[in-house]
mmCIF file of the N, C-alpha and C atoms, coordinates in Angstrom:
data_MODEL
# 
_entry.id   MODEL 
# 
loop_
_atom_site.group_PDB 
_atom_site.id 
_atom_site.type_symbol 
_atom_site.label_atom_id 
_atom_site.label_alt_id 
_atom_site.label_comp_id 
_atom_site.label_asym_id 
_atom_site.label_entity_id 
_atom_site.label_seq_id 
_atom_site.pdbx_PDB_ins_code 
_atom_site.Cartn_x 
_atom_site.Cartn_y 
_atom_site.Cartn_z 
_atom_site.occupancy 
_atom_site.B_iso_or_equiv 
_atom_site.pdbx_formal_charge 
_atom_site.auth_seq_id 
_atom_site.auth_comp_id 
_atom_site.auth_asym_id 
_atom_site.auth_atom_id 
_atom_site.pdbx_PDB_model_num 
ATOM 1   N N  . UNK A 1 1  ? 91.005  150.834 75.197 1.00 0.00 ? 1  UNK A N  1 
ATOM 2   C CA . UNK A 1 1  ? 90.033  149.769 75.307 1.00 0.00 ? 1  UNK A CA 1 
ATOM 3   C C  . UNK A 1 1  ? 89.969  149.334 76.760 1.00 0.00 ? 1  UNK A C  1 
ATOM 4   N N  . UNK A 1 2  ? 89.063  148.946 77.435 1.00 0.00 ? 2  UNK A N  1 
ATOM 5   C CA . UNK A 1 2  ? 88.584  148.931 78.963 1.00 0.00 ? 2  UNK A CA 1 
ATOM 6   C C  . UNK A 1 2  ? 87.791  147.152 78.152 1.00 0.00 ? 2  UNK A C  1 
ATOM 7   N N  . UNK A 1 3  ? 88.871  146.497 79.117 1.00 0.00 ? 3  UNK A N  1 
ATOM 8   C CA . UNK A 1 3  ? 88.208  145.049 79.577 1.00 0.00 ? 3  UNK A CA 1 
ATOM 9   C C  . UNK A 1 3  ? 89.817  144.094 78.693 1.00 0.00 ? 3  UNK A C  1 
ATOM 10  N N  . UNK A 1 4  ? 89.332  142.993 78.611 1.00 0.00 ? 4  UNK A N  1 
ATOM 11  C CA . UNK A 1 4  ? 90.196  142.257 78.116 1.00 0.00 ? 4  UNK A CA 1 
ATOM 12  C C  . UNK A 1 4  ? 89.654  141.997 76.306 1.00 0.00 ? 4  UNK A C  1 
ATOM 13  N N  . UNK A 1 5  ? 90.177  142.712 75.843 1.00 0.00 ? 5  UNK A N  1 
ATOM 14  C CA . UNK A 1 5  ? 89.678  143.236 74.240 1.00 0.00 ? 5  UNK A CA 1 
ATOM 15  C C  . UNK A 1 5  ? 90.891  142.978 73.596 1.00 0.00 ? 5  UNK A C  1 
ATOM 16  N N  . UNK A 1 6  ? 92.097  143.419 73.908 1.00 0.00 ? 6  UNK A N  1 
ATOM 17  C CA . UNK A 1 6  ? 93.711  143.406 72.733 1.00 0.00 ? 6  UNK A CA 1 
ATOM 18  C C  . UNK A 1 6  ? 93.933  141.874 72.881 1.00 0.00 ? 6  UNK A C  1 
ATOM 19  N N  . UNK A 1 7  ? 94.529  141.826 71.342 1.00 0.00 ? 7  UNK A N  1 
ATOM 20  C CA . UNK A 1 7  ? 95.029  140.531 71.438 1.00 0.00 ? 7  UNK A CA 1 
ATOM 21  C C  . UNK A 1 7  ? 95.868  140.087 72.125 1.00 0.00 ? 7  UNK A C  1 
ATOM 22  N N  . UNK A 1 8  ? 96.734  140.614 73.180 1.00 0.00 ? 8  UNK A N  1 
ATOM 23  C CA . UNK A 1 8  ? 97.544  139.535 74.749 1.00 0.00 ? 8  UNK A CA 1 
ATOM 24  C C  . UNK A 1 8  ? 96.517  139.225 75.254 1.00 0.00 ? 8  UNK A C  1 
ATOM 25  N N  . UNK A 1 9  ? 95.356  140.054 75.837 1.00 0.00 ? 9  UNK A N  1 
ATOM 26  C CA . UNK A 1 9  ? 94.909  139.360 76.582 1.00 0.00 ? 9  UNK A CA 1 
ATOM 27  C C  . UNK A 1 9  ? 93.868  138.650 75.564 1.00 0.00 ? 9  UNK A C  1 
ATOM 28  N N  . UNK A 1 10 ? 93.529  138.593 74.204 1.00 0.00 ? 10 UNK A N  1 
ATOM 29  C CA . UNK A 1 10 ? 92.542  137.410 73.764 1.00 0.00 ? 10 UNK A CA 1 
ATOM 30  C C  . UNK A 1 10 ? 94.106  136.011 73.541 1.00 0.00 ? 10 UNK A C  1 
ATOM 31  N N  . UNK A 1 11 ? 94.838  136.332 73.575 1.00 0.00 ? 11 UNK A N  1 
ATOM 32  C CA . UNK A 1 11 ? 96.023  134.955 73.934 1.00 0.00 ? 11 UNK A CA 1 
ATOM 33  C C  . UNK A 1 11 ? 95.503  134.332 75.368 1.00 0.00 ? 11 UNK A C  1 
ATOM 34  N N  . UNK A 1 12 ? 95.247  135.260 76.151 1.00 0.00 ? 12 UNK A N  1 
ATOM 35  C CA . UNK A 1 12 ? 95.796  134.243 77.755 1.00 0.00 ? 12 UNK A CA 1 
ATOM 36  C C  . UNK A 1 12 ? 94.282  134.173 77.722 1.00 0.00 ? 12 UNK A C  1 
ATOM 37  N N  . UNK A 1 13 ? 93.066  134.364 76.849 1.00 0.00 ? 13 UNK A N  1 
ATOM 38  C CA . UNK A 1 13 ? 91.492  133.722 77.252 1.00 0.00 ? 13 UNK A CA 1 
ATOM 39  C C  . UNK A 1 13 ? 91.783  132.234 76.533 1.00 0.00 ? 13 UNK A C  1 
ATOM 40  N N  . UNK A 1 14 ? 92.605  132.439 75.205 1.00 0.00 ? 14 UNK A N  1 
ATOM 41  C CA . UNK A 1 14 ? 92.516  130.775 75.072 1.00 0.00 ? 14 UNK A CA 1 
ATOM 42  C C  . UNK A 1 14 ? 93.063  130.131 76.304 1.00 0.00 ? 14 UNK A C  1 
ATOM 43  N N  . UNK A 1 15 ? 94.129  130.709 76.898 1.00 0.00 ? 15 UNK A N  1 
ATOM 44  C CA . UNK A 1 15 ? 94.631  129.616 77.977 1.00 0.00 ? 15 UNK A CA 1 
ATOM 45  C C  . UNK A 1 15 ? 93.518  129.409 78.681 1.00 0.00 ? 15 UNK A C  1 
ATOM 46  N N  . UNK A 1 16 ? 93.009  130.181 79.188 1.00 0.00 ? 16 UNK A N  1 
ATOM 47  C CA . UNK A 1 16 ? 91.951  130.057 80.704 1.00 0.00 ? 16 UNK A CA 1 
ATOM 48  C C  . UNK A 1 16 ? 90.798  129.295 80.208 1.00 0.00 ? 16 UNK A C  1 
ATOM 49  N N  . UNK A 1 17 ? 90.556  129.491 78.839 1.00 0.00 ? 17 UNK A N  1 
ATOM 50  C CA . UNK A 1 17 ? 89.594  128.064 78.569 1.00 0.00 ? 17 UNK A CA 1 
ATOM 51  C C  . UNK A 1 17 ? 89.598  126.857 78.589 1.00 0.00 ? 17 UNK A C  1 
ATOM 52  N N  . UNK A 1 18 ? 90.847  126.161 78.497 1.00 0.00 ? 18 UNK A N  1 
ATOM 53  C CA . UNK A 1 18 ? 91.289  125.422 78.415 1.00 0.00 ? 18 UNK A CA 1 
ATOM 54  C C  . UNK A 1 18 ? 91.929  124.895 80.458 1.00 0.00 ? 18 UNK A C  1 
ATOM 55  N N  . UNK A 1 19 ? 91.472  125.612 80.997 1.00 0.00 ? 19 UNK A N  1 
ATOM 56  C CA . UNK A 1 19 ? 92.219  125.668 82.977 1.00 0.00 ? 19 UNK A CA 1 
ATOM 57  C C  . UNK A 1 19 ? 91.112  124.764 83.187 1.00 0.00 ? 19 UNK A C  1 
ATOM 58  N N  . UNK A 1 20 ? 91.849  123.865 84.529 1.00 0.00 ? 20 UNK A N  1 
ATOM 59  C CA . UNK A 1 20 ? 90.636  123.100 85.281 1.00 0.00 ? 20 UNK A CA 1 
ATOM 60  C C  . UNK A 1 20 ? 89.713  124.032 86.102 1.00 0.00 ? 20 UNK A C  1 
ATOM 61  N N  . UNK A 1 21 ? 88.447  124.100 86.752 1.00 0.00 ? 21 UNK A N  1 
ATOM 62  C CA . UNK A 1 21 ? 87.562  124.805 87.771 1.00 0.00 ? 21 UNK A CA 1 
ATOM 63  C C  . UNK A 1 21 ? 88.696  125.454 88.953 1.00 0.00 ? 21 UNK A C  1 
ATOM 64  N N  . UNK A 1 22 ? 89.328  124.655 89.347 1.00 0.00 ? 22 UNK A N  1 
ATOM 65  C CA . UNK A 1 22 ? 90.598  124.730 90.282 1.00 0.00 ? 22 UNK A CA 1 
ATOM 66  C C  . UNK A 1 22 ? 91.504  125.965 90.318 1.00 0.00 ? 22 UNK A C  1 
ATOM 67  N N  . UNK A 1 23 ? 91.737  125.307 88.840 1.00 0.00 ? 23 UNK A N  1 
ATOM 68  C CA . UNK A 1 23 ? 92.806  126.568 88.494 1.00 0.00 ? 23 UNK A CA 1 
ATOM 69  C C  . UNK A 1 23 ? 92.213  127.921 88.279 1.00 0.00 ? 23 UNK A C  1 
ATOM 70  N N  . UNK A 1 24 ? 91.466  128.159 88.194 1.00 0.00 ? 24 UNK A N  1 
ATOM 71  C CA . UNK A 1 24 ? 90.798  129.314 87.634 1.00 0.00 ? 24 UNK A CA 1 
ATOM 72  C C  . UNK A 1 24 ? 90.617  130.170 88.529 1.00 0.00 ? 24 UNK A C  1 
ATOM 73  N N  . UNK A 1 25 ? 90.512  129.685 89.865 1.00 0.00 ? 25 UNK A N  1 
ATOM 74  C CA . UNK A 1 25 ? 90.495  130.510 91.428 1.00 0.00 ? 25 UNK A CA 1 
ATOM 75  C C  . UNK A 1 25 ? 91.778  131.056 91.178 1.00 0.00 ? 25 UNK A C  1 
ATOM 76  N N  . UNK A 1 26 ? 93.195  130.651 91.196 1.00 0.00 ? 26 UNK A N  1 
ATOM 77  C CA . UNK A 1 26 ? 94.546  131.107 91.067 1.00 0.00 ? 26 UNK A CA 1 
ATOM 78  C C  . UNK A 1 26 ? 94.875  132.402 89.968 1.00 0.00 ? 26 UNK A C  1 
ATOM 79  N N  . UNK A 1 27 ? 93.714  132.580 89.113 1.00 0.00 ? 27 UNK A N  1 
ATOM 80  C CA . UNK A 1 27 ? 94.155  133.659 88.357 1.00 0.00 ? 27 UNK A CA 1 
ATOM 81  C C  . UNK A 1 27 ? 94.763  135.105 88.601 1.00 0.00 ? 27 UNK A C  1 
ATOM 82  N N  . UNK A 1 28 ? 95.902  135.522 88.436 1.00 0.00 ? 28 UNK A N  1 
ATOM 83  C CA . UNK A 1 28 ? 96.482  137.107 88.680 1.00 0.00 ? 28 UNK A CA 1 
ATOM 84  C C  . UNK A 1 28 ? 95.433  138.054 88.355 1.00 0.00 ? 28 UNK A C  1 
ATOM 85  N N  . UNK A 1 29 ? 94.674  138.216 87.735 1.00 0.00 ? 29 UNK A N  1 
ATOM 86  C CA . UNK A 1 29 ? 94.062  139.149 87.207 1.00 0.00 ? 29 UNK A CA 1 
ATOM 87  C C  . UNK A 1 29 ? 92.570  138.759 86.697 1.00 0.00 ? 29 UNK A C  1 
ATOM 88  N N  . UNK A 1 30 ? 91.144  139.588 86.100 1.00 0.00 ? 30 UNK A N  1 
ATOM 89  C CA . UNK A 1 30 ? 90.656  139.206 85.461 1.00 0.00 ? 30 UNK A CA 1 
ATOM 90  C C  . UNK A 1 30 ? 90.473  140.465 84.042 1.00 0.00 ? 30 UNK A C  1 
ATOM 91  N N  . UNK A 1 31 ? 89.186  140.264 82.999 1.00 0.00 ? 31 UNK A N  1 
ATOM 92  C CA . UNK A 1 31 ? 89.407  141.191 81.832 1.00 0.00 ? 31 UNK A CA 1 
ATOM 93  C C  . UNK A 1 31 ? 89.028  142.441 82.915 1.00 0.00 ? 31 UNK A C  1 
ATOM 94  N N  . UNK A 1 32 ? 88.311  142.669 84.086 1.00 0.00 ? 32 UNK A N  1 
ATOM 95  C CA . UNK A 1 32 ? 87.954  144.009 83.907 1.00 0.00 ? 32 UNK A CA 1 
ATOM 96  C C  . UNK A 1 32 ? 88.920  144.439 84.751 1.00 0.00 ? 32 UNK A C  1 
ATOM 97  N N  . UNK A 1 33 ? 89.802  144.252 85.337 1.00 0.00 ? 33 UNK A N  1 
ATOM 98  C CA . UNK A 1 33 ? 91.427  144.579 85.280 1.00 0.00 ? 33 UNK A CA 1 
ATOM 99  C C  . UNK A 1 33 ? 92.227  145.007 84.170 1.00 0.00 ? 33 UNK A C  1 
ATOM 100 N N  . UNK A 1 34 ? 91.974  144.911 82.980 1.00 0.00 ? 34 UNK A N  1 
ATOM 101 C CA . UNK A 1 34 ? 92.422  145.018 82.158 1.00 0.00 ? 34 UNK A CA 1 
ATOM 102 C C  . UNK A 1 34 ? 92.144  146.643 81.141 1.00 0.00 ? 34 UNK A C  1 
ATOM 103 N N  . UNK A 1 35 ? 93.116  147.395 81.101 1.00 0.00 ? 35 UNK A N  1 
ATOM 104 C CA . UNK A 1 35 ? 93.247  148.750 80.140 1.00 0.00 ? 35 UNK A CA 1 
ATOM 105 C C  . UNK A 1 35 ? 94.224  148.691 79.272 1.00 0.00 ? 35 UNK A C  1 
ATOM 106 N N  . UNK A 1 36 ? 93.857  148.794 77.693 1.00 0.00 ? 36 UNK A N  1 
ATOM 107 C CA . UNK A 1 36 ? 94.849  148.876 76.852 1.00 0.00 ? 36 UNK A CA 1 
ATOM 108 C C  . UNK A 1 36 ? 94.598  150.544 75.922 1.00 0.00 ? 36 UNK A C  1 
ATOM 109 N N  . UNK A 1 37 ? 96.020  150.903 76.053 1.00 0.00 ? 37 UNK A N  1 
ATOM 110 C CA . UNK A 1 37 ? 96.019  152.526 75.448 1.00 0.00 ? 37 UNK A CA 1 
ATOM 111 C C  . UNK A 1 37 ? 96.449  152.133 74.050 1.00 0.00 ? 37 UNK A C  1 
ATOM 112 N N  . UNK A 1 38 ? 95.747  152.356 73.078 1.00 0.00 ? 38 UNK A N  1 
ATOM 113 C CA . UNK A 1 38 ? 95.820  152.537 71.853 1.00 0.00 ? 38 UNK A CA 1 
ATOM 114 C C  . UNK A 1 38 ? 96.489  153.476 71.553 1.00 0.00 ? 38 UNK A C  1 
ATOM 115 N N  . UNK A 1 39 ? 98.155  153.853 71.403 1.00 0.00 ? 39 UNK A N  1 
ATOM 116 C CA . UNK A 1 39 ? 98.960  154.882 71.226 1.00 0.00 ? 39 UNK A CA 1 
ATOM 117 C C  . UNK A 1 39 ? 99.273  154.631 69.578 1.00 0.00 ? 39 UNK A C  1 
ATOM 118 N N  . UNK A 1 40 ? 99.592  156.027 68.516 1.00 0.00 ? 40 UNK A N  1 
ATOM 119 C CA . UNK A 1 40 ? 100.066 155.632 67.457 1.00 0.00 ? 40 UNK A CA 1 
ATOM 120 C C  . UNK A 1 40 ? 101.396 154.722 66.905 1.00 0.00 ? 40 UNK A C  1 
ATOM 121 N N  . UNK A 1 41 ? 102.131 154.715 67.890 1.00 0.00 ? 41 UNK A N  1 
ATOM 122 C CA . UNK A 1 41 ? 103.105 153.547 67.507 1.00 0.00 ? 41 UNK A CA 1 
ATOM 123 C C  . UNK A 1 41 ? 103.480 152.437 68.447 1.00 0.00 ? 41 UNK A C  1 
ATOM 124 N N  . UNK A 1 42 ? 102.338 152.022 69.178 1.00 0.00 ? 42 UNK A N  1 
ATOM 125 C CA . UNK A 1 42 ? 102.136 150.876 70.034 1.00 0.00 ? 42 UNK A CA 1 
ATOM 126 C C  . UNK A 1 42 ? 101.100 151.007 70.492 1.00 0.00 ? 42 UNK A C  1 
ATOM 127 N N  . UNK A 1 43 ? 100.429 149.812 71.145 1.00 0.00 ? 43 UNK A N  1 
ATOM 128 C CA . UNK A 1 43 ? 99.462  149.378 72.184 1.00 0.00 ? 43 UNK A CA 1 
ATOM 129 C C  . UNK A 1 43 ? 100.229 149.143 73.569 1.00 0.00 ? 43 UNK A C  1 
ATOM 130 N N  . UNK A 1 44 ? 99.865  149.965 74.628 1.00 0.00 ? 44 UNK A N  1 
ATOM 131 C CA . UNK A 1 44 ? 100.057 149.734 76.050 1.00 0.00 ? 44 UNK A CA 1 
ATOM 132 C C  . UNK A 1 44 ? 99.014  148.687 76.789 1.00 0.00 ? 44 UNK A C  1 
ATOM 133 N N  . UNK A 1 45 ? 99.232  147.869 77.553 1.00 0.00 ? 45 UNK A N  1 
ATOM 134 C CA . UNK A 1 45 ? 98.673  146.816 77.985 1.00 0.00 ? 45 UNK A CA 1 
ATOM 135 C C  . UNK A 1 45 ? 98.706  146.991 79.176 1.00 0.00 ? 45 UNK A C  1 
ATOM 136 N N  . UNK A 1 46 ? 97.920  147.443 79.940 1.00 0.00 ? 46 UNK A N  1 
ATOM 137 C CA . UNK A 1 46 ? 97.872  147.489 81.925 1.00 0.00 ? 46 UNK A CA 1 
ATOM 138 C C  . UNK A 1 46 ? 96.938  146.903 82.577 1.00 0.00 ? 46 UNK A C  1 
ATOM 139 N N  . UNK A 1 47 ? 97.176  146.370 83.558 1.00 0.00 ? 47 UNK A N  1 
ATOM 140 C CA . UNK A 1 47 ? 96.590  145.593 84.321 1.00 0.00 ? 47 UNK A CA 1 
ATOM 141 C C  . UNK A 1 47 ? 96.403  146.294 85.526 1.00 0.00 ? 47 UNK A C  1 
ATOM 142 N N  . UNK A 1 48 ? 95.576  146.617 86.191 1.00 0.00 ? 48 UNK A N  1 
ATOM 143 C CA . UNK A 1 48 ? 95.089  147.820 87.329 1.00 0.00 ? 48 UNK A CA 1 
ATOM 144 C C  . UNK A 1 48 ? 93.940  146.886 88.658 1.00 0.00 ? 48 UNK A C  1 
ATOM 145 N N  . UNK A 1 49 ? 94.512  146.038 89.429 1.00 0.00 ? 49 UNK A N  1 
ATOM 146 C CA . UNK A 1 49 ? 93.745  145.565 90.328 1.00 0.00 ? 49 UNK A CA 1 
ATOM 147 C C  . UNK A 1 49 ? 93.035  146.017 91.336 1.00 0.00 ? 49 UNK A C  1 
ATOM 148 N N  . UNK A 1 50 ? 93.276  147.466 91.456 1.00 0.00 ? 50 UNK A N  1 
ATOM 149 C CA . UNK A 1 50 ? 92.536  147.369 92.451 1.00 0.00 ? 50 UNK A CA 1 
ATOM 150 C C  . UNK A 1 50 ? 91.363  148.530 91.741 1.00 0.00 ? 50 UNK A C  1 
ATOM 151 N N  . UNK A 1 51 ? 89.913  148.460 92.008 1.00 0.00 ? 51 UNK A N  1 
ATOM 152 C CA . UNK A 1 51 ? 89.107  149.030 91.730 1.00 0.00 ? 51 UNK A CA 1 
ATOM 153 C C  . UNK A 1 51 ? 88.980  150.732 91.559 1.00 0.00 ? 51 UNK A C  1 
ATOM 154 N N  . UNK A 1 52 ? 89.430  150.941 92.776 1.00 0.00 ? 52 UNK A N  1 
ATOM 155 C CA . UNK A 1 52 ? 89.365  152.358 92.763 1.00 0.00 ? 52 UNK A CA 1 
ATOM 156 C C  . UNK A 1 52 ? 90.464  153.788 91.757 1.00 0.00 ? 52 UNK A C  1 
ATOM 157 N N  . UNK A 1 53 ? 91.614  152.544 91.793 1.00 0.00 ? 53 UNK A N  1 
ATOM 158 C CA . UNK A 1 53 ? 92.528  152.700 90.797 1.00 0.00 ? 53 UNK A CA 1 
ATOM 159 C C  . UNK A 1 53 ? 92.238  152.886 89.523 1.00 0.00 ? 53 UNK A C  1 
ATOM 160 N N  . UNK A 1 54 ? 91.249  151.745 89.405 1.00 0.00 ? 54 UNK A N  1 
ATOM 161 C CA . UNK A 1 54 ? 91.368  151.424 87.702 1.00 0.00 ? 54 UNK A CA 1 
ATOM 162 C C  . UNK A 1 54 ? 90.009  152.814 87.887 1.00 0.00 ? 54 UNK A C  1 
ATOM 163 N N  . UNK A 1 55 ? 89.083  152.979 88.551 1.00 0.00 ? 55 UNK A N  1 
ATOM 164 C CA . UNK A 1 55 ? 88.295  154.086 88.455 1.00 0.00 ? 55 UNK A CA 1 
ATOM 165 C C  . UNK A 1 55 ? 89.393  155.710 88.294 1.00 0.00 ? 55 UNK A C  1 
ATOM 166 N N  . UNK A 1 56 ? 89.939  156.096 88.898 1.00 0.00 ? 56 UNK A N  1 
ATOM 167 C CA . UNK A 1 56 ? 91.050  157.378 88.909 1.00 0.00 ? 56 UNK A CA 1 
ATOM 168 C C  . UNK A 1 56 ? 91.223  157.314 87.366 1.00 0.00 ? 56 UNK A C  1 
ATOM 169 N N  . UNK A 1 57 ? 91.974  156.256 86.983 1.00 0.00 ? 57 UNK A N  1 
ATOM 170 C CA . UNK A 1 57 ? 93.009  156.455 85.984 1.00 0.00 ? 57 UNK A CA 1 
ATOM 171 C C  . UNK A 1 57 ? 91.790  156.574 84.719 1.00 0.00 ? 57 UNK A C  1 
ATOM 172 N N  . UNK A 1 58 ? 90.523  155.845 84.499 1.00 0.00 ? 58 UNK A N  1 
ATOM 173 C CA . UNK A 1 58 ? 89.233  155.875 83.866 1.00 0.00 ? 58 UNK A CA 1 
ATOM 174 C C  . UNK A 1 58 ? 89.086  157.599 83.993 1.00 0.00 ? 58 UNK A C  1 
ATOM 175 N N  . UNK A 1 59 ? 88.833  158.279 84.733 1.00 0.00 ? 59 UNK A N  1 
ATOM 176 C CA . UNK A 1 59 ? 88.225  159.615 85.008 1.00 0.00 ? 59 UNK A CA 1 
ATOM 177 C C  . UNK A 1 59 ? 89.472  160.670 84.539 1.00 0.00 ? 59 UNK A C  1 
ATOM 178 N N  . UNK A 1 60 ? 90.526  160.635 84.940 1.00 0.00 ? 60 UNK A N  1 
ATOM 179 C CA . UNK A 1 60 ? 91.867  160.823 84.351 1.00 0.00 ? 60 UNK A CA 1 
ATOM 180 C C  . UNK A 1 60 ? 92.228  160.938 82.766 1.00 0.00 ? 60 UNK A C  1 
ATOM 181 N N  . UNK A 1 61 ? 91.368  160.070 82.094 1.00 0.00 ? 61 UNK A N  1 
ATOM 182 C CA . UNK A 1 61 ? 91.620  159.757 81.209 1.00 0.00 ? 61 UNK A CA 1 
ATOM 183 C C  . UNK A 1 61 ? 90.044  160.391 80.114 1.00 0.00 ? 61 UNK A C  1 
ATOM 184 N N  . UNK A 1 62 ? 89.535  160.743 81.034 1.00 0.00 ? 62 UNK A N  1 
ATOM 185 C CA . UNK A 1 62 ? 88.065  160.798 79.996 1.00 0.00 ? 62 UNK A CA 1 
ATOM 186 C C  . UNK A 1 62 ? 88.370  162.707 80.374 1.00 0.00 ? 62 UNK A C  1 
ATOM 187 N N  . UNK A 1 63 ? 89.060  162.980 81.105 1.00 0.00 ? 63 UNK A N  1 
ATOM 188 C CA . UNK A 1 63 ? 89.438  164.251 81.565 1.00 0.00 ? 63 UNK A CA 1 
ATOM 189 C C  . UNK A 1 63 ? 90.130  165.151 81.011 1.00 0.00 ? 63 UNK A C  1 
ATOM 190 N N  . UNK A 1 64 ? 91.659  163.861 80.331 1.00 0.00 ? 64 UNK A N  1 
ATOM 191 C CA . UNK A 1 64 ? 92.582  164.451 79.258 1.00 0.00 ? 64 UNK A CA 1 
ATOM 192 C C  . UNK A 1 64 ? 92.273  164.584 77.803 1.00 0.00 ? 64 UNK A C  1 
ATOM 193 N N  . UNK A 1 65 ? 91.315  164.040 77.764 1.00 0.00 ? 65 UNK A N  1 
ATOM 194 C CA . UNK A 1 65 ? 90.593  163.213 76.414 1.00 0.00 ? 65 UNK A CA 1 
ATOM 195 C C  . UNK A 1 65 ? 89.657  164.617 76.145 1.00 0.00 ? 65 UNK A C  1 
ATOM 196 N N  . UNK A 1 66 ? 88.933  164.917 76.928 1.00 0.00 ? 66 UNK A N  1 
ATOM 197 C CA . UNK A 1 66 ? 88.151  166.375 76.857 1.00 0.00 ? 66 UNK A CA 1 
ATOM 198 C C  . UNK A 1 66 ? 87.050  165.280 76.146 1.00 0.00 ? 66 UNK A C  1 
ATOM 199 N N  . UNK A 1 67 ? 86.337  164.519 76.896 1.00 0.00 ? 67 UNK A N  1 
ATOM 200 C CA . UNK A 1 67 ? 85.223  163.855 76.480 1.00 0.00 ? 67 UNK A CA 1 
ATOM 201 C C  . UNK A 1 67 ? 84.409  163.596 77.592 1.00 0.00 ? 67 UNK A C  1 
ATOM 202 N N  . UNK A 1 68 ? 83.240  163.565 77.229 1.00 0.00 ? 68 UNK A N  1 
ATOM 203 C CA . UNK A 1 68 ? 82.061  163.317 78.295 1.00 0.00 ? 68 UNK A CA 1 
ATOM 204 C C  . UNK A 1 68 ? 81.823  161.868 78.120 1.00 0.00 ? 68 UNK A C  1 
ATOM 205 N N  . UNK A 1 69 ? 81.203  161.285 77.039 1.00 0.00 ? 69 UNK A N  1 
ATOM 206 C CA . UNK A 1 69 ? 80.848  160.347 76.982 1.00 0.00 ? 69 UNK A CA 1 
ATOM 207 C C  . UNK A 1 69 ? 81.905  158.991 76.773 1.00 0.00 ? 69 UNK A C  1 
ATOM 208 N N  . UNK A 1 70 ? 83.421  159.049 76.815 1.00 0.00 ? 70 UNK A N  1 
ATOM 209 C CA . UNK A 1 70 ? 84.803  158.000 76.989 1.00 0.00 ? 70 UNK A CA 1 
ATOM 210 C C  . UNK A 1 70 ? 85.044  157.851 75.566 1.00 0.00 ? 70 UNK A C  1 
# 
């Protein structure tokens, strides 16, 4: 899943709804930072800041997958 979709990160959207305007500049991360691998006996949760990164590991992944369309 690509964005902030798994339930950790729908936990930390209740927090951030609840943040002053203020606080919200201070955030570590946002959802499109956010990649979760749907493995059969867990969910992996990664957080990938920098753009070009989270692009590699996207192409990487649609590569191993043997899929065109993700």
């Amino acid at each position: 899943m690509f964005g902030g979709l798994s339930s950790r990160f729908w936990m930390l959207r209740k927090h951030i709804n609840l943040m002053e305007p203020e606080e919200l500049k201070k955030l570590p991360f946002y959802s499109w930072n956010c990649l979760t691998l749907c493995l059969p006996q867990k969910d992996v949760d990664l957080v990938i800041k920098d753009e070009k990164d989270m692009e590699k590991v996207m192409k990487y992944l649609v590569y191993q997958l043997k899929t065109v369309d993700g």
